[in-house]
N, C-alpha and C positions, 0 to 999 in steps of 0.2 A: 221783948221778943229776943231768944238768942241770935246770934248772929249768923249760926248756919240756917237756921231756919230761913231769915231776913232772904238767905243767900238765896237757897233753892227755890223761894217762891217769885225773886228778882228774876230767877233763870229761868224758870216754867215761860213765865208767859214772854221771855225775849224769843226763847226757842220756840213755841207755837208761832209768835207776831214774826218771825222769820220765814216759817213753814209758809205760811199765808203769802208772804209778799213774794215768794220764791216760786207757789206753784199759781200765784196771777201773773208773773214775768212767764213762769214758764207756758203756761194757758194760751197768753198772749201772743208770744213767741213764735210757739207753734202756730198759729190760725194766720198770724200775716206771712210766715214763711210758704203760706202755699201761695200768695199773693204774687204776680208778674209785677207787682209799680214798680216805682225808681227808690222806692226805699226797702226793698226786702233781700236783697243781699248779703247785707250785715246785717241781718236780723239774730241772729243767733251769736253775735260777738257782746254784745251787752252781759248777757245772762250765764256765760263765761267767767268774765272779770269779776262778775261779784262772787259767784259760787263755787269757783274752780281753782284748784291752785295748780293748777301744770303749767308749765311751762307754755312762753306763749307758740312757739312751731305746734305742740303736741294740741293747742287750743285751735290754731287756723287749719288745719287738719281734720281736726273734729268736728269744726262748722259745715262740713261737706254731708255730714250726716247726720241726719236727726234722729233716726232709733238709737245712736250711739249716744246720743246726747243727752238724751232720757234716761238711760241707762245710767250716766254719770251723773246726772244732777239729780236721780232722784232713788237708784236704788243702789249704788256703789260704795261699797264703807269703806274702799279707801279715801274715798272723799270726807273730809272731814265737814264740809258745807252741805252734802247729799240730806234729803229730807229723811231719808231712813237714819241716817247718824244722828243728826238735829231732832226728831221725834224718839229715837232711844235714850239720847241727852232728858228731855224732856220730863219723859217716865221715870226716869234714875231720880231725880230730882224730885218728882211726885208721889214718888211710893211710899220716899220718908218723909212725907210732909201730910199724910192722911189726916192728921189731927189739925191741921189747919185748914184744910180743904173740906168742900162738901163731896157726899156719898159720887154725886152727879158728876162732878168738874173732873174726881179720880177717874171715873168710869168712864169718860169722854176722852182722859189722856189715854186710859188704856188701853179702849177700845180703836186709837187711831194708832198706838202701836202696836199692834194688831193685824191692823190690816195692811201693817209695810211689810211685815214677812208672812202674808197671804199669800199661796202660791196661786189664785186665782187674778190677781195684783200684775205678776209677770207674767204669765200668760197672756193678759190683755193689752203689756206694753208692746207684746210683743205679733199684735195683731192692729185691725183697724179700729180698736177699742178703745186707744190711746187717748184720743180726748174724754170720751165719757171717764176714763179712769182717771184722771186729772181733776175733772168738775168733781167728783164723788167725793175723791181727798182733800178741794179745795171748799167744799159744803161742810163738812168736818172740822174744819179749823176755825168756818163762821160759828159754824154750830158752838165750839169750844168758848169761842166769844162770847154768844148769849147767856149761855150754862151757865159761867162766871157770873155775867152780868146780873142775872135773877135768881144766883142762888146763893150766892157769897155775901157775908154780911161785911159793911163799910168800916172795916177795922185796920187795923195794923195787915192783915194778909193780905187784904185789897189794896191799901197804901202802896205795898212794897209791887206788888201784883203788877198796877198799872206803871208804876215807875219804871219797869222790866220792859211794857209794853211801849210806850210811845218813847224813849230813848230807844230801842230797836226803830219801830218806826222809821223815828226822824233820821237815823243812821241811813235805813234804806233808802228814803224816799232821795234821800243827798246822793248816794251810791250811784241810781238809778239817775238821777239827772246831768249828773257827773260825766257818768258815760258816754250818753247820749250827745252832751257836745263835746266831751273833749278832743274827737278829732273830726269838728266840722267847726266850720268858717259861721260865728253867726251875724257878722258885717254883712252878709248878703239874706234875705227875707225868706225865711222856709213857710210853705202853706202850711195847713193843718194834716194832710199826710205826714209830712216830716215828726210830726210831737204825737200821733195817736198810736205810736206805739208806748209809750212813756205815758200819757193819760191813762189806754188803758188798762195799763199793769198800777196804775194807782185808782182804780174805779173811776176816773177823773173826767172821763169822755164827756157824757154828759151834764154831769157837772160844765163844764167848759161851753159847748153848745147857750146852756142856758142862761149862764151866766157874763159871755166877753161878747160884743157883736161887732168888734171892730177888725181889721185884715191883716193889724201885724200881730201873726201868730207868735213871732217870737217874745216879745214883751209879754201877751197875755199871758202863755206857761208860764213864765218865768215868775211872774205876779202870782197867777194862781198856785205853783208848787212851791212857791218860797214864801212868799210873805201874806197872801189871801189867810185872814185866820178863821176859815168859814169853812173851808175846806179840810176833812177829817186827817188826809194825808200829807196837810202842806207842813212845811218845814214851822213855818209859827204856831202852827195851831198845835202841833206835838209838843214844842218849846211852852207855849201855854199853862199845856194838863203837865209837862215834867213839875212845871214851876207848881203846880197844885199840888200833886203830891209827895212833893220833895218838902214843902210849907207843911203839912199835915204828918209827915215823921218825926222832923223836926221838933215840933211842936212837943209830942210825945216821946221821942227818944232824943233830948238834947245829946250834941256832940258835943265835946271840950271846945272846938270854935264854930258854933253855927254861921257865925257872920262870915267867916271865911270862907265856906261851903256855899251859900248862898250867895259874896260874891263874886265867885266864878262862874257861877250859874250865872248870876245877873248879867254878868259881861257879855255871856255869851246871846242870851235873851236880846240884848239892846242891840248887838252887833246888828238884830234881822229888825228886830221891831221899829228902829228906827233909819234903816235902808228901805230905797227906793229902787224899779228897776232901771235906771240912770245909772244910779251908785254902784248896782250889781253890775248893770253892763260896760261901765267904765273901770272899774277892775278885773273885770273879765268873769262870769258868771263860774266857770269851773273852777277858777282861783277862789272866790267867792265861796262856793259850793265847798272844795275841800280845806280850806281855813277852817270853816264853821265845824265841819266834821273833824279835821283833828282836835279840836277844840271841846266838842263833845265827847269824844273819846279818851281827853284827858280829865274831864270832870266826872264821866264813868268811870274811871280809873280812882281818882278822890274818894269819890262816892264807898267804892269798893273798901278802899281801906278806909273809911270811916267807919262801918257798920258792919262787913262781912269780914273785916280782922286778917286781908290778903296780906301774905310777907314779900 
């Protein structure tokens, strides 16, 4: 497979699995910000730091408002994280990649960008329609998921495809946990209010219910988002499927040093696979959290100039 190809189909599905986890933060966001508890204050500082690049004043300003904040996280192209940028990223990407895609997967990119410069779209942000227009676009992105899933054949597109998707992922889901403690104390025991907004922007809510039944909340997230490999969003279980289909290019597209490719991956794989939350909490979970993440971001980086030829 050439290399730009490899490229654009790595970046299809980072930029969808982006879309996805941006408008379940944002989903979320919104619904507990109408919430009076002791945790909805900062509800809207999380989904800031991942998707926003302004300045932090021009950010704790902006959490005063939520139509403005829709506004920016999701229809603003000076934002270069806004889902309308990240879904025309997307397209760009898939338009010239039709001969690797099916009729379907095109027509599901296209059709979602589409609908970000729908003027029906802003009109409804800009009314009480606001959540319905969220779930619609956030149906769309699962949709894009299935579409993939049953119609693409298990090749070289798919390989590259999913490799795009859970290294996004696992970026986020770190992102996203990162935030959440790094300016709280977690020496003292938060309930399960304190993590359900973090659950459920990773579908994770119930998951969680059914699966931990004991009171310290803080060890079970931290189990469940990092190291649970059962869980679709946690940090191992994305480490996992990388390590799948990063084994499955390989295989077929050798590099000049596969083993070295594979042990920085390995490295970073063991760092969780063989942590406990002990080990996480006595390093400090956020130290923990963004180690791992620059870490992965450097073997993203490898990755890149191995097969997509970056100078």
């Amino acid at each position: 497979m050439l290399s730009r190809s490899a490229d654009a189909l790595f970046w299809i599905s980072r930029y969808i699995e982006r879309s996805e986890g941006l408008l379940r933060i944002l989903h979320t966001t919104y619904v507990l910000s109408l919430d009076r508890g002791p945790y909805a204050n900062n509800s809207w500082k999380t989904i800031l730091e991942i998707f926003s690049y302004l300045p932090k004043a021009e950010k704790a300003e902006m959490e005063k408002d939520a139509d403005q904040i829709l506004e920016h996280i999701l229809m603003d192209s000076r934002n270069a994280n806004s889902l309308r940028i990240v879904l025309t990223k997307a397209r760009e990407n898939a338009r010239g990649m039709q001969d690797h895609l099916t009729k379907e997967v095109w027509e599901q990119v296209n059709f979602m960008y589409h609908m970000m410069y729908d003027h029906q779209l802003s009109s409804q942000l800009k009314t009480n329609q606001q959540i319905p227009a969220v779930e619609r676009l956030l149906k769309n992105c699962l949709l894009f998921t299935g579409i993939v899933d049953s119609t693409m054949s298990r090749g070289m597109s798919w390989n590259f495809m999913n490799l795009g998707k859970y290294l996004e992922r696992c970026l986020m889901t770190i992102d996203l946990m990162e935030q959440q403690m790094i300016d709280n104390d977690l020496s003292e025991e938060k309930d399960i209010l304190y993590w359900r907004g973090v659950l459920f922007s990773l579908s994770g809510y119930e998951f969680h219910l059914k699966n931990y039944r004991s009171n310290e909340a803080n060890d079970n997230v931290i189990h469940q988002v990092v190291i649970n490999d059962t869980f679709p969003h946690s940090v191992m279980y994305c480490l996992q499927r990388i390590r799948k289909y990063l084994d499955n290019i390989i295989e077929e597209n050798s590099p000049e040093d596969p083993e070295g490719l594979r042990r920085q991956y390995g490295r970073i794989c063991s760092s969780v696979e063989f942590a406990d939350v002990q080990t996480i909490r006595g390093m400090g979970a956020p130290a923990f959290l963004k180690q791992t993440g620059n870490h992965l971001r450097e073997f993203a980086w490898a990755l890149s100039q191995t097969y997509f030829s970056y100078s």
